[in-house]
C-alpha positions, 0 to 999 in steps of 0.5 A: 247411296248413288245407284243405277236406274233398275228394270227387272221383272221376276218369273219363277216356274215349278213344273212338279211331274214324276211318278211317286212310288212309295215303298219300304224293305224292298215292298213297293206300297203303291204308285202315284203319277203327281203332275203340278206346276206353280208360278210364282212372281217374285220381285220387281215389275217397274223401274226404281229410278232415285239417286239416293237409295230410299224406301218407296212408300207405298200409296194409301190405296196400295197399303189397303190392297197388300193387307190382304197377305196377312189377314185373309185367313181362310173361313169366315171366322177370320175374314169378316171386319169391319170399318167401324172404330172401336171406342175410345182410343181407337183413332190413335190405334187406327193412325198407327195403322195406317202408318203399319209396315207393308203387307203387315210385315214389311218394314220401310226405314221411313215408316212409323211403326208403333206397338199397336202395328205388330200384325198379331196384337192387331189381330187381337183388337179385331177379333176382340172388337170388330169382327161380328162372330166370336173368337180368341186369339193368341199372339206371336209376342205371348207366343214366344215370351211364354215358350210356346211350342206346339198347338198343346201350348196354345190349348192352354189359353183357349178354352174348347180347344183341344189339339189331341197332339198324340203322333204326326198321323192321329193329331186331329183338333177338336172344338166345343169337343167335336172335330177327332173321330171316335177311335180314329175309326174313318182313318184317312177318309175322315173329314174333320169338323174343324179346319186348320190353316196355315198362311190362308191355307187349309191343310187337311190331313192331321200330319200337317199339323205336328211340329213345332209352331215357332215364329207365328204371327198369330194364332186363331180359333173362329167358331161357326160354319166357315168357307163363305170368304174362301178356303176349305169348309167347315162347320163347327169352326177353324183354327188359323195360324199366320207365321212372321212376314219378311221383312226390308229390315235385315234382323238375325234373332238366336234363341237357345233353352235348356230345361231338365229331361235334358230338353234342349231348343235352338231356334234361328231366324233371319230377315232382309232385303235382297231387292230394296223395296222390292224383294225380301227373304225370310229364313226360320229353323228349329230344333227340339230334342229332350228324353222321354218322361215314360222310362222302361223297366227292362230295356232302359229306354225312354218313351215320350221323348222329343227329337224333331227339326224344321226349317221355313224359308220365305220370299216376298215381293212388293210391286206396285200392283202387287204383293206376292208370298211364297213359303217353303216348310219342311218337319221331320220328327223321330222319336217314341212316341207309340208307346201303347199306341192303340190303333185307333187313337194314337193316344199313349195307352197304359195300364193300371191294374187287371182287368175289371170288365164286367158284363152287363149279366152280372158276368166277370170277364176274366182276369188278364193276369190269369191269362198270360200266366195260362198261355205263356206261363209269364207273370205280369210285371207292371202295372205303373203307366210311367214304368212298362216293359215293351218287348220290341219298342218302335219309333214314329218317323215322320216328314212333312213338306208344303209349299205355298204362294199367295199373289194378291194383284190390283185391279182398278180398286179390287184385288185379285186373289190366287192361292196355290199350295202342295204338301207331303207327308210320310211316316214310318212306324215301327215296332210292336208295344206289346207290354209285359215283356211279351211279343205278341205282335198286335200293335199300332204300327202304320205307315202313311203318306200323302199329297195334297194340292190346292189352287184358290182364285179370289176378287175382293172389293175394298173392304171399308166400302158401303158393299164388300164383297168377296167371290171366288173358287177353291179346289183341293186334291187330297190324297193319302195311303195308309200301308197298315201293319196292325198285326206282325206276329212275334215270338209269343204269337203262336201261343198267345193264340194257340196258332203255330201257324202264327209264326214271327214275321206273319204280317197283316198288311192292310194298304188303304188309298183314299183321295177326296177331291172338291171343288167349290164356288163362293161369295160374301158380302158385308153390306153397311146399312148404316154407321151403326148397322151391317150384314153380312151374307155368304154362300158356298156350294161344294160338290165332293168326290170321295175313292177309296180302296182297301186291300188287305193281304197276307204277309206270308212267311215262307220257309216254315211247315205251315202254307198259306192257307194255314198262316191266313187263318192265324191272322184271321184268328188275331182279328186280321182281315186275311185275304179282302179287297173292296175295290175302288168304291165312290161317292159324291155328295154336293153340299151348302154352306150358307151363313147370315151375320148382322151386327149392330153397334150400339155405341162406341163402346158396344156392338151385339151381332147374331150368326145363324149358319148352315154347316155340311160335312162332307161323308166320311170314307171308312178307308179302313174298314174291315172285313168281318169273318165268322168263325165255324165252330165246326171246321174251325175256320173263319170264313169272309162275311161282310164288309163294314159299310164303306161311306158315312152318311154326308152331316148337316149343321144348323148353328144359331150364335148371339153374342156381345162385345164391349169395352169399358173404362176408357178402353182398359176392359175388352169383354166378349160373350157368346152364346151358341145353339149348334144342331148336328143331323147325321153326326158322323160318329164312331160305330162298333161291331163287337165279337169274340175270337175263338178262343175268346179273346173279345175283338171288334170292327170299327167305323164311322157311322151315324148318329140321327141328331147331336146337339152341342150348346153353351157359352163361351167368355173372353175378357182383357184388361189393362189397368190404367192403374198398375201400367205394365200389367195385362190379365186376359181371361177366358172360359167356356161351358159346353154340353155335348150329347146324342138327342136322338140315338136309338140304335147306338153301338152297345159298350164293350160291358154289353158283349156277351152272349146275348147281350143286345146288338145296339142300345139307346144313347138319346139325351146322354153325353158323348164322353172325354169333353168337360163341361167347364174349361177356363184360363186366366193369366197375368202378364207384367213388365216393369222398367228397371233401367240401366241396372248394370251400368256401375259394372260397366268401368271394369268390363272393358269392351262390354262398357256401351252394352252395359249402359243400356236400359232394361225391363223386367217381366213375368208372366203365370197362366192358369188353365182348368178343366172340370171332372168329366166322364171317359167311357161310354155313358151306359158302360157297367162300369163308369171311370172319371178323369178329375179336374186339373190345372195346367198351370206355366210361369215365367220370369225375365229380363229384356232390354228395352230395345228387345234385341236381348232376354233371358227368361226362367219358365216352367211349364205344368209346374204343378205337374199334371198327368190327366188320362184322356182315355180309359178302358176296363180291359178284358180276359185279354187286356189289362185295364188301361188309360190314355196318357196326358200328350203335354208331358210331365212338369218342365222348368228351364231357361231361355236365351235370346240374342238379336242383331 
């Protein structure tokens, strides 16, 4: 096609500046000034001068240089590779790279592109094979053949992860069973052990982590002290997801599922070229709605239900010296999920039966039932988990947005890096979870928001040189407001209590302001001794600022007999704070991060490589802690005592890896095994201060603390084979042991079967194991695919327009998945009493039929088909409380169907 010559040069500016004033029910939550401005360079810069309208190619060099778009992933476990090949095979692996699309993505009409080139399974070979620490990836094919949705789904593949999705504000992954506060205690001012990234951005706040995961990539889990190549740090490990690249190609792909619980998803993607070789968009949306699974008795409503939407929306431009990307996102989600919620967790609390608490002194507690019957005269109704009877039931309504934009530019041989990324999030919790039929008013209820910017500068040499290295700066801004309303008193308040002045409405409000800033400098280097040895060295010196301010007030009623003084107390008597504020308190802490990784190849086939990494975790701010009030038997008041503390102490980590890579069988068998040695001095961990209320309800204070030395240690495998023999067929299995406990822990917060009257203020928890983590997890799946041909063509002489469709070729496919966790302990090792969640299976499986081109399939799935329902949590309950566990977040068994076009 005949065309004019072309100059243009692209430019966008985003000046972000207002004033945020957050507020709800006319109540303004606070006021934040957010000044930010983004540049972005979108499109051509240079001239397309062709008489016929082609594809530029790209240079040798310039393909070297946009790879980074897709695999700089922040943290070291994603960014270290090698140059070296990878066994037999590996040439006609690394030819098809070379000939892979743009920036991992972008697709020229003149370039081959084979299967190894999809980015993902690309990714998958260098973690398996290159890469000089350990790691598992998942890839964007399995993803969206296996019906994966959210970070649970990936769960189920990866052994030692755990996403803990429970609601948008308390989803906080774990890894080898650290990474999620105890109880949630640090709330907003916790820092995880684990980082999260997003597009080489690491989104710190746990609300950036919920939604639906559609259209990746791939998805990633690096273990070890992160940070030295880039990003945020971390020091246990980083779980990296990269979303699908746009592409020059023009492509629509529409996905339609049904399933029972009246599930429903729809997903739209679209791709193209709006500058030929220049510029191109990318266009992604989702919706997920089904009903709930927890159904309750008296008001016919269903807890546990999905209703959530989100919408991506991509642009990349490809110069000659450059590639940039810029991303937009947005989620949103309403739905019951708070069922139960307890404010620490966010888990699904139920119960199961009275209360069973017995006291260290051989005392029982009491029983729940007897206490609702002789305070407000109200049988219990049930105690099925699956089957409650909420009183004021409330949704979790969330919104999140981020934008992002990553510009890689080429300065003689290296590339300069810049990073730029700003998020929000809001979430609106209502309604108290009182059950029984009885409305108390002592939920979970909270609201959140925040803001978070980051800005990230980078120069990296090329990374097949002799020497690479890697230096450059990081900052972030995270902010985040929590406006709390754990206590809003119902109708059965003032008896419940034996407070009148606990009338309906009487809220306490606890609004927590908590921002981290940091700054950072990096650098890391891969020095190639030789063809078979190399080092890498890196360092990270981060310095931290942690604020906050915590205010808690009275949501006085007005209009009743009872004042203000009186309707304070009320909330004290529940275990409110009443009337404290801290004020702006501050810490600084400058922390190392620092790693040392050699790897030796020891033939084509084998290499071996040793990390030794020292890992800081900044302290945690208890943005939610309490006031603790004493209660005058006397004057039958409660009166302000202390504060729990305010910061944790900063942790130090030291982590000692080893581990093997090998293939075997000309390539069929790809092993990994690793074994870690991981101590923690300062853990910060859950502490808990236990007392009574005056009328005997049992209530605590809650805050991050510190455990003296913790130590986490295991192996960890991870195995792929592709039998020469049955074509078609991939098994990929993987598994882990893990150990974590307390070596030295000599003042630790007594269990809750240790407060009573002089029972003692702390217990010695050295060499014992920190609850909720199991000891083994392992998966293994198959994956199949088998040619079957043009198998409708004999319908093809009566189908009229449908004659060319029918002629095509098709091949069948199935896939099963099994993923296991062994028994292990949910309460505190020196509770009286000890409750077990024993092992279980998740077990999802499929099977469809696609055409060869993969432009069409129909898949029939289950997921959990053996209908699983473990409990992540347990409490023996009180006088007060019934005994109760956690519900399983991943749901009850789903079966259904999949639709999926592309034109």
């Amino acid at each position: 096609m005949a065309c004019a010559k072309y100059e243009s040069t692209f430019f966008m500016l985003i000046e972000f500046s207002r004033t945020l004033n957050f507020s709800r029910g006319g109540r303004s939550l606070g006021v934040v000034p957010v000044s930010l401005t983004l540049t972005f360079f979108l499109g051509a810069t240079g001239k397309v001068q062709a008489e016929e309208m082609k594809m530029p190619m790209p240079s040798d060099a310039h393909r070297a240089r946009s790879a980074h778009v897709h695999h700089h992933m922040a943290g070291n476990a994603a960014s270290e590779r090698s140059s070296e090949k990878r066994g037999k095979g590996s040439n006609v692996k690394d030819a098809a790279r070379q000939k892979a699309p743009i920036s991992g993505g972008v697709e020229a009409e003149d370039v081959v592109v084979t299967a190894s080139a999809d980015p993902g399974e690309r990714r998958m070979e260098d973690v398996m094979m290159t890469t000089s620490r350990f790691g598992d990836v998942v890839t964007g094919k399995q993803a969206k053949e296996q019906q994966f949705t959210t970070l649970n789904d990936y769960s189920y593949k990866v052994p030692g992860f755990r996403p803990n999705i429970t609601t948008p504000h308390y989803s906080r992954m774990s890894i080898r069973g650290l990474g999620q506060p105890m109880s949630g205690a640090a709330g907003i001012g916790y820092q995880s052990e684990t980082a999260f990234v997003v597009d080489n951005v690491a989104w710190i706040q746990p609300d950036y982590q919920w939604g639906d995961w559609s259209n990746i990539s791939s998805f990633e889990i690096g273990y070890g002290p992160a940070g030295t190549a880039g990003g945020h740090n971390s020091e246990v490990g980083a779980i990296s997801i990269m979303t699908a690249l746009p592409s020059f190609k023009r492509k629509t792909d529409y996905e339609q599922t049904v399933g029972n619980y009246g599930h429903t998803i729809e997903k739209l993607d679209t791709t193209g070229s709006i500058i030929p070789g220049h510029l191109a968009y990318r266009i992604s949306g989702y919706y997920d709605n089904a009903d709930g699974w927890v159904h309750d008795l008296l008001n016919g409503k269903r807890y546990q239900n999905i209703n959530r939407g989100g919408v991506r929306a991509q642009l990349l431009g490809v110069g000659e010296h450059y590639t940039d990307r810029f991303i937009f996102s947005y989620n949103e989600a309403n739905e019951y999920t708070q069922y139960g919620a307890s404010a620490g967790t966010g888990g699904a609390s139920a119960p199961i039966g009275d209360s069973v608490l017995v006291y260290g002194n051989g005392k029982y507690a009491g029983s729940y039932a007897a206490t609702l019957w002789s305070r407000l005269q109200k049988p219990v109704l049930t105690y099925n988990p699956y089957r409650p009877a909420l009183a004021n039931p409330g949704k979790e309504r969330s919104n999140v947005f981020t934008l992002s934009n990553e510009l890689n530019y080429h300065l003689g041989r290296n590339t300069l890096t810049s990073i730029t990324a700003v998020g929000h999030f809001a979430g609106v919790n209502s309604g108290t979870t009182d059950n029984q039929n009885v409305w108390i008013g002592t939920g979970g209820e909270m609201d959140d928001y925040g803001v978070q910017g980051s800005q990230e500068l980078r120069l990296s040499s090329p990374q097949e040189d002799r020497i690479a290295w890697t230096v450059g700066l990081y900052g972030v801004d995270n902010s985040a407001w929590n406006r709390m309303h754990h206590t809003s008193f119902g109708s059965d308040a003032a008896a419940w209590y034996s407070r009148p002045a606990a009338v309906t409405g009487l809220t306490q409000w606890e609004k927590n302001y908590n921002t981290n800033l940091q700054f950072a400098i990096f650098a890391q280097t891969t020095i190639h001794i030789d063809n078979k040895l190399s080092l890498t060295l890196g360092v990270r010196n981060s310095y931290d600022i942690q604020k906050f301010n915590n205010k808690f007030e009275v949501g006085y009623v007005p209009g009743t007999p009872y004042s203000y003084e009186q309707q304070r107390q009320a909330l004290m008597a529940a275990g409110g704070g009443g009337d404290a504020r801290t004020g702006v308190q501050r810490n600084d802490h400058d922390g190392v991060t620092a790693i040392i990784n050699p790897k030796y190849q020891i033939n084509d086939n084998t290499q071996i490589y040793l990390l030794i990494g020292h890992g800081d975790k900044t302290v945690s701010a208890n943005g939610n802690a309490n006031p603790i009030n004493v209660y005058n038997s006397t004057t039958k008041q409660y009166s302000f005592y202390a504060w729990s503390p305010y910061f944790s102490k900063p942790t130090t980590s030291w982590d000692y890896e080893v581990g093997a890579k090998t293939m075997n069988f000309n390539g069929q068998l790809t092993s990994n095994i690793n074994l870690y040695w991981n101590d923690l001095y300062n853990y910060q961990t859950n502490q808990v201060y236990n007392y009574h209320l005056s009328n005997g309800d049992l209530a605590n204070v809650s805050y991050m603390g510190n455990a003296p030395h913790a130590r986490l240690y295991g192996v960890e495998l991870s195995e792929s084979l592709n039998p020469d023999f049955i074509p078609g067929l991939e098994i990929h299995g993987s598994g882990a042991w893990q150990q974590v406990k307390y070596v030295k822990y000599a003042s630790a917060p007594p269990p809750t079967s240790d407060a009573y009257s002089g029972g003692p203020a702390t217990v010695d928890e050295s060499g014992r194991s920190l609850p909720g983590i199991p000891s083994f997890t392992f998966n293994i799946g198959a994956d199949y695919h088998h040619p079957v041909g043009a198998i409708f063509r004999n319908l093809s002489r009566s189908s009229g327009g449908w004659h060319s469709w029918l002629q095509r070729s098709f091949t069948a496919f199935g896939y099963v998945n099994e993923a296991w966790w062994s028994r292990n302990r949910l309460t505190d090792p020196l509770a009286a009493r000890q409750f077990y969640q024993s092992a279980y299976s998740i077990v999802n499986a499929g099977i469809g039929l696609r055409t060869d081109d993969q432009n069409f399939s129909i898949t029939l799935w289950a997921k959990n088909l053996l209908d699983a329902r473990p409990w992540t949590g347990y409490s023996p309950g009180s006088s007060s409380s019934p005994e109760s566990v956690d519900l399983t977040q991943q749901g009850p068994r789903y079966f259904g169907g999949t639709l999926h076009a592309a034109f």
